[in-house]
C-alpha positions in Angstrom: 0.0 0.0 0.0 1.5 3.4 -0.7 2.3 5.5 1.8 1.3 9.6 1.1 3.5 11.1 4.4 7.1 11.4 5.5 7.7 10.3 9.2 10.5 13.0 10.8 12.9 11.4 12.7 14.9 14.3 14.1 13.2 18.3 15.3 13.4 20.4 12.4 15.1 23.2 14.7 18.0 21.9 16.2 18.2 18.0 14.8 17.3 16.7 18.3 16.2 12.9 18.7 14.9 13.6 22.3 10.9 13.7 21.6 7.8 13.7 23.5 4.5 12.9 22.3 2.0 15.5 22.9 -1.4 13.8 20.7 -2.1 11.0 18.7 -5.1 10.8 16.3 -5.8 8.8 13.2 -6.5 10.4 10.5 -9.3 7.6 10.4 -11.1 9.0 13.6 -14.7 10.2 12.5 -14.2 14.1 13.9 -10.9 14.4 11.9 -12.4 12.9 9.3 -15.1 14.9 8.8 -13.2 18.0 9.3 -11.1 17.4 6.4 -13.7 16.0 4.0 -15.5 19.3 4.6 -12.1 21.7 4.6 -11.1 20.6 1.7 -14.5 20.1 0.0 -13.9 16.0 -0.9 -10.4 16.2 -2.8 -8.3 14.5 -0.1 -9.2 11.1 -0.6 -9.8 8.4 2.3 -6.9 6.3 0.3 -4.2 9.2 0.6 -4.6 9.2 4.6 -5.0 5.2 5.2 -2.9 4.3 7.8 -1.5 7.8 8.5 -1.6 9.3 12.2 -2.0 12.9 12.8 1.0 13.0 16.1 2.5 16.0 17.6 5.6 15.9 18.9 7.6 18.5 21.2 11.3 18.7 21.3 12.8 18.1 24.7 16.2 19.8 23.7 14.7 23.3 22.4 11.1 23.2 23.2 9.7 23.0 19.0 7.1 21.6 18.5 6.0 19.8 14.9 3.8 17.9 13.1 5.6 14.2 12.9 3.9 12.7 9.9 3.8 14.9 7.0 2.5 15.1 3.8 5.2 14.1 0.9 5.6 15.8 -2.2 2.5 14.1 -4.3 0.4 14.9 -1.4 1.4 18.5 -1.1 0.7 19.1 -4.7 -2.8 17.6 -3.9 -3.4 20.1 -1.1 -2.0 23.5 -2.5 -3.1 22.9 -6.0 -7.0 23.4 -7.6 -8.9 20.3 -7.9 -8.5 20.0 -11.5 -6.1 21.9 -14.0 -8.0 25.7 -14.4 -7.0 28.8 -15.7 -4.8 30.8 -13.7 -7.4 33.9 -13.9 -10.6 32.3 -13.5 -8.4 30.2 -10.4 -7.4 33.6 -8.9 -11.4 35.0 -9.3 -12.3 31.8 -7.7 -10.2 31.9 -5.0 -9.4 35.7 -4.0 -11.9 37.4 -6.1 -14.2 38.9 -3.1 -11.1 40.5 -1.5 -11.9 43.6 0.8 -10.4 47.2 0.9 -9.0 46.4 3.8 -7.0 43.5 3.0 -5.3 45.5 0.5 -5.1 48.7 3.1 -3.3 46.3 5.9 -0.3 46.1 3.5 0.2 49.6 3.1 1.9 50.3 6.9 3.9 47.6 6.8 5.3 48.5 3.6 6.3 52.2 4.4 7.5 51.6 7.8 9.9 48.8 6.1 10.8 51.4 3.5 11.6 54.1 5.7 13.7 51.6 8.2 16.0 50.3 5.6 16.2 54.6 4.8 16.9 54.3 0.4 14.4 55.4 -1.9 12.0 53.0 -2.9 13.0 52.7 -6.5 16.8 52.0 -5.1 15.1 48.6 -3.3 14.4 44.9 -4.2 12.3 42.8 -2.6 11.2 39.5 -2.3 8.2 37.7 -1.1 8.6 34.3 -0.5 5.3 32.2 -0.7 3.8 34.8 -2.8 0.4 32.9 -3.0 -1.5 35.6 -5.9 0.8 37.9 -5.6 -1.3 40.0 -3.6 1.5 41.8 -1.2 3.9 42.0 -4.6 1.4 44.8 -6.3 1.6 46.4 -3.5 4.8 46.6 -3.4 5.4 47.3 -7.0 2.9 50.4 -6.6 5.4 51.8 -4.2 7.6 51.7 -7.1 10.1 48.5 -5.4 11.5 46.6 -7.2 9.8 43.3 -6.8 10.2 39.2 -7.4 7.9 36.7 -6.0 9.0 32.7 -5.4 5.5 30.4 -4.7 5.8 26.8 -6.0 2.1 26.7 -7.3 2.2 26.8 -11.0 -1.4 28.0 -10.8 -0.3 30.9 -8.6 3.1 31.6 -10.9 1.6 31.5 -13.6 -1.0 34.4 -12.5 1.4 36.3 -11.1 3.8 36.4 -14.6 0.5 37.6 -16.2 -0.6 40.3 -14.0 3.3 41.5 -14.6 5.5 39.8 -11.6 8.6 38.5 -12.0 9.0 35.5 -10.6 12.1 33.6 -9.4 12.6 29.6 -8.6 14.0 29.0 -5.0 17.9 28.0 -7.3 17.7 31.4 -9.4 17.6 33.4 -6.0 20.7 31.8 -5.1 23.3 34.2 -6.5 20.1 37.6 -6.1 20.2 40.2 -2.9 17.3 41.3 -1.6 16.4 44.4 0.7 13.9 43.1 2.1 12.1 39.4 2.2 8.5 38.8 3.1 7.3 35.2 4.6 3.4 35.7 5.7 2.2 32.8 7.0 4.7 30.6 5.4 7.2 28.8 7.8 4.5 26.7 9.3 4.0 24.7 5.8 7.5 23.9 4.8 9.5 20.8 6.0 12.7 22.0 7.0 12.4 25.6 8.2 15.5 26.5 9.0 17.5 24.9 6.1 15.0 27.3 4.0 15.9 30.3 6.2 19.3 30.0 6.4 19.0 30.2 2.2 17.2 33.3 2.5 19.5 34.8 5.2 22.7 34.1 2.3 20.4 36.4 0.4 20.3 39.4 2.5 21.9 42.2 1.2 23.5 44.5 4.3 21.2 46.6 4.7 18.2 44.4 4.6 15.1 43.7 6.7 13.3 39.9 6.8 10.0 39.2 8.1 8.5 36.3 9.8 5.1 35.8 10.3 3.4 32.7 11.7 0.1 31.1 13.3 1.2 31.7 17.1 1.1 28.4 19.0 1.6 30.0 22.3 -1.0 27.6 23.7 -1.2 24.5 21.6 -1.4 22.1 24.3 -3.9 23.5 26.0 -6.0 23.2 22.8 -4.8 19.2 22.3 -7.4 18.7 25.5 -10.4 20.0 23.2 -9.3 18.1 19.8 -11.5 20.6 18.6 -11.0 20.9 14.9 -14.1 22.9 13.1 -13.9 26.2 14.5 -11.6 28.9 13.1 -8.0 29.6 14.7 -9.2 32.4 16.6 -11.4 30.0 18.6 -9.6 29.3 21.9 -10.3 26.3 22.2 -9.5 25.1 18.3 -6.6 23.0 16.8 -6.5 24.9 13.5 -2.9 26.8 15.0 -2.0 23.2 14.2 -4.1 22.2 11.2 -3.5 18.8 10.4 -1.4 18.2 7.1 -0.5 22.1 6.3 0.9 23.3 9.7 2.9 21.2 10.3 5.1 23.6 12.2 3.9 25.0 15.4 6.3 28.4 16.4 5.9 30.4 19.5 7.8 33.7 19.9 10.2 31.8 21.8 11.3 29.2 19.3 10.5 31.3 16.1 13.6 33.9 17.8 15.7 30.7 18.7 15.4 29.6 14.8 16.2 33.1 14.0 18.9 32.9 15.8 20.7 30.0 14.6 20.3 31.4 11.1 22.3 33.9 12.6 19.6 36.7 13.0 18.5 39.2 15.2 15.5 41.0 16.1 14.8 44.5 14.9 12.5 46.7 16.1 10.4 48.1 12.9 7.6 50.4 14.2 4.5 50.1 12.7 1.8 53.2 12.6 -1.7 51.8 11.6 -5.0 53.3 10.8 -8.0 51.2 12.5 -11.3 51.2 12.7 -12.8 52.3 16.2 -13.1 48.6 16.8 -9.6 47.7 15.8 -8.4 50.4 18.0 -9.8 49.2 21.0 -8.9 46.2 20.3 -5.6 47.3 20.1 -5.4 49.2 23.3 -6.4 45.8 24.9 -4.2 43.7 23.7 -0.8 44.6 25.3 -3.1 44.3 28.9 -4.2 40.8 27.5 -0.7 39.5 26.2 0.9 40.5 29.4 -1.5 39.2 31.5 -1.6 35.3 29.5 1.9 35.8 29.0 1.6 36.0 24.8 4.1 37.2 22.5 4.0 38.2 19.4 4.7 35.9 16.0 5.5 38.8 13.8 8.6 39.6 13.9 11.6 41.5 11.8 15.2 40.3 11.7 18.2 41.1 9.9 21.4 40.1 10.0 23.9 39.7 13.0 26.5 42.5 13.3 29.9 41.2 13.3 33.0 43.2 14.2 36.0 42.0 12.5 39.3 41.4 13.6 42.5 43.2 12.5 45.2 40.2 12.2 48.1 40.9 14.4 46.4 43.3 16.1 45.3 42.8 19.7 41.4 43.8 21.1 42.2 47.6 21.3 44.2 47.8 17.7 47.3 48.0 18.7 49.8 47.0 16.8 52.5 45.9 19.2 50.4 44.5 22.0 50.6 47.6 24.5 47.1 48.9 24.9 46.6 51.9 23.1 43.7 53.7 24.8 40.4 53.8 22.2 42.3 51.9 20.1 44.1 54.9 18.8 47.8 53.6 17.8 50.5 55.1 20.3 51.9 57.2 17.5 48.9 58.6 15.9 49.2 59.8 12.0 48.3 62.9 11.0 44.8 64.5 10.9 43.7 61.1 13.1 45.0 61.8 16.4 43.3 61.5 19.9 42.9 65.0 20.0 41.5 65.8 16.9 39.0 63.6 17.0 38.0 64.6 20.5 37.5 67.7 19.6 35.6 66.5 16.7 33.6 64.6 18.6 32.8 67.6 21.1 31.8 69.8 17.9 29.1 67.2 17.1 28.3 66.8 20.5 27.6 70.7 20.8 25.7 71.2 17.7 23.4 68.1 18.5 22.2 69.6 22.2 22.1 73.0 20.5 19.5 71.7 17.4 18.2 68.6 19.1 15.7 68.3 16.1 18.1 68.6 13.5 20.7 65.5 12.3 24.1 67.0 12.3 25.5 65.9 9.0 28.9 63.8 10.0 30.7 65.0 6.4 34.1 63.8 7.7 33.9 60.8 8.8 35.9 59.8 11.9 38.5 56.9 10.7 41.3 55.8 12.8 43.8 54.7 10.0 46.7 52.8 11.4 50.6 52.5 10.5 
């Protein structure tokens, strides 16, 4: 009998073996069952799932947690793919036709907050979004005149994309591409071996550049595991669609989506976003820190970019000095012209002065303070 799913062996953060079973359910159990047969309106077959268990597993060694039977590549096709082969624009009606002005209008912080962050001119910038889906957040992004490339593995989806005029790259041709900016919405839960995949994309940062992750938060997954309650939507508190059986087959908290972050040697940056809501929305926002911090929740939308790294002088020790004698600052004990300790004291003090005197105003550092060394 063919098998449909991949069992992982190891967690997909840190390679651990050390596991602990959180839930078991067959996929044959009637409430799972039915849950799929309506989600996904009859096209997952009961011969794709037979003898396949939905199990959760949580690392012992780093806290992830992770669907352990996973769909392989036939299946996944089955899942992200239309029914039946369909034009890519009557797909795209079907499917994100009845879109609201707000949808669209949620993009539109995000985007200019990111812009003004990274500080270039938007024409001067190149983004990516991985997962594209329709290409939604790209035309966005191209209207703010970005320049823009979007990687989804849907040929449906790519192929709409290319016709409503974005390029699109495979995940090989962004191999040797920079990018100022990457955008993963609701992407890292799906794929197999998140931080292989982010590690890529960090090797495609360019220095300056900004990455987004944004995930289904999990925060409180096994609480939810008591209910098994699979039909309601994810904002439900009591319902397991955080971990939707087959498609999330990652479940990230704030805790282990920094940790993987971290290990693809990222760090957090802060990347203030000014929103305009609705009255609702804004209540709602003014309870939600009160909320968070009282059930302990953290945010699963996060920015990163790359870790700063200072680089060593060879044959220099930590303050670089030349001849191991520690030359205070790390100013050389016989300073060259134009760079000694003095002069850029008093440099410093000039900047210093004009700052406190026009504390609105950027002082423009035009000569820039280098310590050149013999």
């Amino acid at each position: 009998m063919k098998s449909y799913f991949v069992v992982r062996t190891h967690c997909p953060l840190c390679q651990g073996v050390d596991l602990s079973d959180l839930l078991t359910v067959s996929y044959s159990d009637e409430r799972l069952e039915d849950f799929l047969r309506s989600y996904y309106h009859g096209k997952i077959k009961p011969e794709y799932l037979r003898g396949a268990q939905y199990r959760l597993e949580e690392c012992n060694g780093c806290g992830f947690i992770f669907q352990k039977e996973i769909p392989d590549a036939e299946l996944s096709r089955i899942l992200y793919e239309p029914p039946s082969p369909m034009d890519p624009q009557l797909a795209f009606e079907r499917y994100e036709g009845n879109r609201s002005l707000g949808y669209f209008l949620a993009y539109v912080p995000q985007l200019v907050s990111v812009i003004r962050q990274i500080g270039v001119s938007p024409r001067r910038l190149t983004f990516l979004d991985f997962g594209m889906g329709w290409g939604n957040w790209c035309r966005m992004a191209m209207a703010f005149g970005c320049g823009v490339y979007g990687l989804e593995s849907s040929p449906v989806r790519r192929e709409y994309a290319k016709q409503a005029g974005i390029k699109t790259v495979t995940w090989d041709e962004i191999q040797g591409m920079e990018f100022d900016f990457i955008n993963t919405e609701q992407v890292f839960e799906h794929v197999d071996d998140p931080l292989g995949i982010l590690r890529r994309l960090t090797s495609s940062l360019s220095p300056r550049a900004i990455i987004k992750l944004s995930v289904p938060d999990c925060w409180d997954i096994k609480k939810r595991i008591r209910t098994c309650n699979w039909g309601d939507s994810p904002a439900h508190g009591k319902s397991m669609r955080t971990a939707q059986p087959l498609e999330h087959i990652n479940c990230f908290t704030h805790e282990t989506l920094i940790r993987m972050a971290t290990l693809a040697e990222l760090e957090v940056v802060d990347v203030p976003i000014t929103m305009h809501l609705s009255l609702k929305s804004f209540l709602k926002s003014l309870l939600r820190p009160g909320y968070w911090l009282l059930t302990g929740r953290k945010s699963t939308c996060l920015f990163f970019k790359k870790k700063a790294r200072t680089a060593e002088m060879p044959g220099r020790n930590e303050h670089g000095d030349p001849d191991g004698t520690k030359g205070k600052g790390g100013f050389p004990l016989t300073p060259t012209a134009g760079n000694s300790p003095p002069y850029v004291a008093r440099r410093r003090a000039q900047i210093t002065l004009m700052e406190r005197l026009q504390p609105s105003i950027t002082y423009p550092r035009t000569r820039p303070i280098a310590i050149r060394h013999p």
